[in-house]
C-alpha positions in Angstrom: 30.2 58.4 -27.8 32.1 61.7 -28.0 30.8 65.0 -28.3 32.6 68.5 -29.8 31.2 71.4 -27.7 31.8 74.3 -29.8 31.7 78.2 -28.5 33.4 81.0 -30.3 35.6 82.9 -27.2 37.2 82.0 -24.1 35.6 79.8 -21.6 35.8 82.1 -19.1 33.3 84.0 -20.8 30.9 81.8 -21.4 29.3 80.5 -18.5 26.5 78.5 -20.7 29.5 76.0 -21.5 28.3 74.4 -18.4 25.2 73.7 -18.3 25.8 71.1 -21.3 28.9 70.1 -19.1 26.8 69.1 -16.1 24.3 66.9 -18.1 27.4 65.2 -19.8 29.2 64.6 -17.1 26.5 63.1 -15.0 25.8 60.6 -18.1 29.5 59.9 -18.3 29.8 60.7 -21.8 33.3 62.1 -23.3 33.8 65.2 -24.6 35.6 68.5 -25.9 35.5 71.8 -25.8 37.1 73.8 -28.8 37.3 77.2 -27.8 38.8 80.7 -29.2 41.4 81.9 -27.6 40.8 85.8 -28.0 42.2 87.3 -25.2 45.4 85.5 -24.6 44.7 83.6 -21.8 45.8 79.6 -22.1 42.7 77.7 -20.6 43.0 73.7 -19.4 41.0 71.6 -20.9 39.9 73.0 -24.1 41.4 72.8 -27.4 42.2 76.6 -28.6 42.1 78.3 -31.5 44.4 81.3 -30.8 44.2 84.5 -32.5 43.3 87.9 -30.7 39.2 89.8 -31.7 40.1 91.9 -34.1 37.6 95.2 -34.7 37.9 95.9 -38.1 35.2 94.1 -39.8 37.0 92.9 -43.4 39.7 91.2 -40.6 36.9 90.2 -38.3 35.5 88.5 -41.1 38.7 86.7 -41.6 39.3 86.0 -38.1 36.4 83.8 -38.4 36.7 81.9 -41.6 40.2 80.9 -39.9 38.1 79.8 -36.6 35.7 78.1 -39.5 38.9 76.6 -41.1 40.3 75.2 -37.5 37.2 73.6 -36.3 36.8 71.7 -39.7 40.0 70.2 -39.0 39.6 69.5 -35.1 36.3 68.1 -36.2 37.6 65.7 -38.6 40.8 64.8 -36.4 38.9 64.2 -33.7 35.8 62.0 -35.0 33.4 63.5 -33.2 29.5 61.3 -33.0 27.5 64.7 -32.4 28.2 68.3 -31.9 26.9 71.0 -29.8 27.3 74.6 -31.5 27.2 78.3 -29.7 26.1 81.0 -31.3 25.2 81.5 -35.0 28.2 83.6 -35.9 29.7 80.0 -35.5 27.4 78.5 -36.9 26.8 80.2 -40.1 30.4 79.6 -40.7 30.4 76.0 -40.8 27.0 75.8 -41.8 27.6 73.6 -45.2 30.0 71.5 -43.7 27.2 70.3 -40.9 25.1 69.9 -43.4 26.9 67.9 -45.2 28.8 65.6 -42.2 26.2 66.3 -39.2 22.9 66.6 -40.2 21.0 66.0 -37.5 23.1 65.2 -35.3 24.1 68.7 -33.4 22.4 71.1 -31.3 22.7 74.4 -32.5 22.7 76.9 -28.8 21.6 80.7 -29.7 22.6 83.5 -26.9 22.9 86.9 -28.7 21.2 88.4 -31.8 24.3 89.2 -34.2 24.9 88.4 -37.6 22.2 86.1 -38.6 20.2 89.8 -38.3 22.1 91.0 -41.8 20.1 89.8 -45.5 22.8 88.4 -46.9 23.8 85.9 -44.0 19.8 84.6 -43.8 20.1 81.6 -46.1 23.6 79.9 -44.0 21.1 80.7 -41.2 18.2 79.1 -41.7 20.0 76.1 -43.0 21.9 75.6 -39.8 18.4 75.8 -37.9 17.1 73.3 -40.0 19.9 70.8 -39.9 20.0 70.7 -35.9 18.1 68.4 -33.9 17.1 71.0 -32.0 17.7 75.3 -31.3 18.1 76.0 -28.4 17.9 80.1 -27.3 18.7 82.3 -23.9 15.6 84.1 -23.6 12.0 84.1 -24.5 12.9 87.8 -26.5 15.2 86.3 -29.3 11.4 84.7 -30.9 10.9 88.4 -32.0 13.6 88.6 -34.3 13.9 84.6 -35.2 12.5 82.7 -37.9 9.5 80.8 -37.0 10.5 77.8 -35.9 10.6 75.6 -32.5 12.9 76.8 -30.1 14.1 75.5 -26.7 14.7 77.9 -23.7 18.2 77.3 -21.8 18.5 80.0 -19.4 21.8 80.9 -18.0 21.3 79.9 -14.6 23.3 77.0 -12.2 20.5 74.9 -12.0 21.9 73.8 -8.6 21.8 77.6 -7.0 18.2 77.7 -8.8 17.1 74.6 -6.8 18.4 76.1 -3.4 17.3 79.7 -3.4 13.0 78.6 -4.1 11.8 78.7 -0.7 15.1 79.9 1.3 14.2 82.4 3.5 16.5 84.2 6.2 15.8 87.0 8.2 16.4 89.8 5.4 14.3 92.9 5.7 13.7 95.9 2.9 14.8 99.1 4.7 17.1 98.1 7.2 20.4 99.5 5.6 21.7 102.6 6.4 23.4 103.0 2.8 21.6 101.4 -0.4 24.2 99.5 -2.1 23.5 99.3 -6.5 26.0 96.6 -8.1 27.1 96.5 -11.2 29.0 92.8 -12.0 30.1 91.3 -14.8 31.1 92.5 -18.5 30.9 96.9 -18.0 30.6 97.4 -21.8 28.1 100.2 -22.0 28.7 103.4 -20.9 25.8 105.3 -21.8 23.2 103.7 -20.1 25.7 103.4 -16.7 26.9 106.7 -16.6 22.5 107.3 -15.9 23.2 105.6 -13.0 26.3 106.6 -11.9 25.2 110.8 -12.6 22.1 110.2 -11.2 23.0 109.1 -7.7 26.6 110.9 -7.5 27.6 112.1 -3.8 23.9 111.1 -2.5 24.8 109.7 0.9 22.4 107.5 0.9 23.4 105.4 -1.9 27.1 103.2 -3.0 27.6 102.1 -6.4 29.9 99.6 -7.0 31.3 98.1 -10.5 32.6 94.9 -10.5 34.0 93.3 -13.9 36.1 94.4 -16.6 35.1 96.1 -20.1 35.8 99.5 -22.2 33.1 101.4 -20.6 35.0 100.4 -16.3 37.9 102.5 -17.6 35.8 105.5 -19.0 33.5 105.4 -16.0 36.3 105.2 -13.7 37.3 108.0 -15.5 34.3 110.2 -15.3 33.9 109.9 -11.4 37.5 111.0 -11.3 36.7 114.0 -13.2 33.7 115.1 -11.7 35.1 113.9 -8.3 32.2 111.3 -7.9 32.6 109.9 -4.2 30.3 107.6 -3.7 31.2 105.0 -6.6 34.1 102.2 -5.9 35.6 100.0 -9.2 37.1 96.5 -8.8 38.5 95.0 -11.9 38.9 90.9 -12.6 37.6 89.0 -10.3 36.9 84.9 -10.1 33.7 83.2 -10.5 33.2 81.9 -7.2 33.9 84.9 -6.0 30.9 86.5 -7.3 28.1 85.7 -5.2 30.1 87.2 -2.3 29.5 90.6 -4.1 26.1 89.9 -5.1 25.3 89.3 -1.3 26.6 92.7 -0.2 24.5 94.4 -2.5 20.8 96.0 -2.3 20.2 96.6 -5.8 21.4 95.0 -9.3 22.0 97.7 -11.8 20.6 96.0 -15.4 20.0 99.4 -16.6 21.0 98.7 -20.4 20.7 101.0 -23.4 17.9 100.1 -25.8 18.9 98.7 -28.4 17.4 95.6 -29.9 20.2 93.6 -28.8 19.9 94.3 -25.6 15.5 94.5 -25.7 15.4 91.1 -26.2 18.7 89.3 -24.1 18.0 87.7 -20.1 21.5 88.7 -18.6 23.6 86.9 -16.1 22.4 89.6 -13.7 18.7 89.1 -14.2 19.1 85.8 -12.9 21.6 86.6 -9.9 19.1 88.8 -8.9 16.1 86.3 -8.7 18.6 83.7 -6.8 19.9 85.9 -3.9 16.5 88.0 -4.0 18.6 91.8 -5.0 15.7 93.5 -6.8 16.8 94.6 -10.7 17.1 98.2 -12.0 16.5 97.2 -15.4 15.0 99.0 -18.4 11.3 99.8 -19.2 9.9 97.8 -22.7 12.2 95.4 -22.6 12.2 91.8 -21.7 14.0 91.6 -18.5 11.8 94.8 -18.1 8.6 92.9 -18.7 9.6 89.9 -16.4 10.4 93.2 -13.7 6.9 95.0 -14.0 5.0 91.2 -14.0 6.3 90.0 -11.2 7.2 92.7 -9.1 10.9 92.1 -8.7 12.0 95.2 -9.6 12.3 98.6 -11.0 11.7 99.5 -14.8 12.9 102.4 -15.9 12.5 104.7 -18.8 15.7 106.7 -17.9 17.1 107.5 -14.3 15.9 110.7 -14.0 13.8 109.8 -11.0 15.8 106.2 -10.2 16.2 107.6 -6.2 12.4 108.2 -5.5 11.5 104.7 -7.7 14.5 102.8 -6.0 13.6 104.1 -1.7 9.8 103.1 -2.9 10.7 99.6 -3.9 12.1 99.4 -0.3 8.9 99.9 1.1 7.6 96.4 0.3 7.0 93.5 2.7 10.7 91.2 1.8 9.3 88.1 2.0 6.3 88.9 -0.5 8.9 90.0 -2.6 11.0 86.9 -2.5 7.8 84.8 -3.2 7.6 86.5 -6.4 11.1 85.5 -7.3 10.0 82.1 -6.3 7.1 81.9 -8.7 9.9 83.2 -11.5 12.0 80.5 -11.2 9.8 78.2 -10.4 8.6 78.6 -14.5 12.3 78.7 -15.6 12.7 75.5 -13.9 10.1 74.0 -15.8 11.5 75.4 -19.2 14.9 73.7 -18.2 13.3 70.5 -17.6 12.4 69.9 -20.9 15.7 71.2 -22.4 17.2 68.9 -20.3 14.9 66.1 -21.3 15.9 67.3 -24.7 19.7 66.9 -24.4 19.5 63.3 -22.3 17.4 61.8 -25.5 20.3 63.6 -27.7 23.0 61.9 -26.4 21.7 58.6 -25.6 19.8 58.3 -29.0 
């Protein structure tokens, strides 16, 4: 048995990669992982198809027919038994040719709403749901915007950290630092909604805000608190995976305060579930999902816009801790579940 694992960017950037990996692995089965190289950066262990993101949508296009062109041929070189598939803009590229030489026999794995939202790619959609042994999606608030059909939730968690966190308790308290710390980590991509954040608590002593990741909108932040001489707001670039739950840890508050947009409305971030794991309430945004999850549960703040995000955040504080990190508890506790049968899903995939 050998299995193509398919995912249209680098590896680095797609941390879902290994939550497949870590099933595989522990049933010994052989696989590879045929990535696109966008960004330049050589990566061990995959097969790469290297050509930089282009913007302009005519050459996007064409960017990934090539990518459609390349994994044809790695496919057929490479004999693959059954496929696993990331995202539909992938999908929908190859979506005749799995038809054709893998019905049934990949699972197609859904993370963001993108093209498959346009009329005229609907029908290559929909075929490449209906060819898959199973679809797979990242958060309960893709169904909205989905055909009807039976979908499997994968969340984007390390199951392992998962595990550990439910029922961990140490001797955190709300209210016992003298400077509330609000982290923002991972891809910085939109501005608008950060620059809320960032305006809203500028110079006020009693908060730091921190950005940690790379993206367009670091650089025009960075550049904003340097022009209204922001002082309060530190910017670290790059940084390693295993390096991130160190910066999680130091923080008070994860900033998931996103724009809405429908995108965005319906997605479950990395962040969302760093929070839950190393109990860091969420800022997130009001009528959203992550929202939702915030105002259910009680692990958070939902907000409309920041206007009063000092007053909501210091009030948050005022809860017992531990209640709080029950709630987080009872969270994960049913995403746990949900990756139980997606698990149970992918063993009788590969062994079938």
């Amino acid at each position: 048995m050998k299995i193509g694992i398919i995912t249209p960017a680098n590896l680095w950037n797609c941390p879902y990669v290994d939550i497949y990996r870590r099933i595989l692995d522990k049933e010994h089965i052989q696989y590879d992982i045929i990535t696109w190289c966008r960004d330049g950066i050589d990566e061990e262990g995959c097969i790469q198809f290297k050509s930089q993101k282009i913007g302009n949508p005519i050459q996007k296009f064409l960017s990934y027919f090539a990518f459609a062109s390349f994994l044809r041929k790695t496919i057929r070189a490479n004999r693959y038994d059954k496929l696993i598939v990331f995202t539909p803009q992938t999908g929908i590229f190859i979506s005749s040719f799995l038809e054709k030489y893998y019905k049934h026999k990949y699972i197609f794995d859904y993370r963001d709403l993108s093209i498959e939202q346009k009329w005229y790619f609907k029908r290559p959609f929909l075929r490449l749901l209906d060819n898959s042994v199973a679809n797979v999606i990242s958060s309960p608030g893709f169904k909205r915007c989905l055909p009807k059909r039976d979908y499997l939730l994968s969340h984007n968690f390390d199951i392992n950290a998962v595990k550990n966190a439910i029922g961990k308790r140490d001797d955190t308290q709300f209210g016992t630092e003298d400077i509330i710390d609000v982290l923002t980590i991972g891809g910085i991509r939109d501005y608008s909604s950060n620059v809320q954040v960032l305006d809203a608590l500028a110079n006020n002593a009693r908060f730091n805000i921190r950005f940690v990741g790379k993206g367009g909108a670091a650089v025009l932040l960075e550049e904003h608190s340097k022009q209204h001489q922001i002082k309060n707001v530190s910017f670290v670039g790059f940084y390693r995976k295993p390096e991130e739950a160190e910066y999680v840890r130091q923080s008070t508050f994860m900033n998931i305060f996103y724009p809405r947009i429908i995108t965005h409305d319906t997605a479950l971030s990395n962040r969302f579930y760093n929070s839950l794991i190393y109990r860091k309430p969420m800022i997130v945004t009001k009528d959203t999902c992550q929202g939702d999850y915030a105002e259910k549960y009680n692990v958070g703040v939902a907000l409309k816009d920041c206007s009063n995000i000092e007053s909501e955040l210091i009030s948050f504080m005022n809860q017992d801790y531990n209640s709080y990190a029950e709630r987080c508890d009872q969270l994960l506790e049913g995403f746990l579940k949900d990756h139980e049968l997606f698990e149970k899903t992918v063993l009788s995939f590969i062994r079938s």
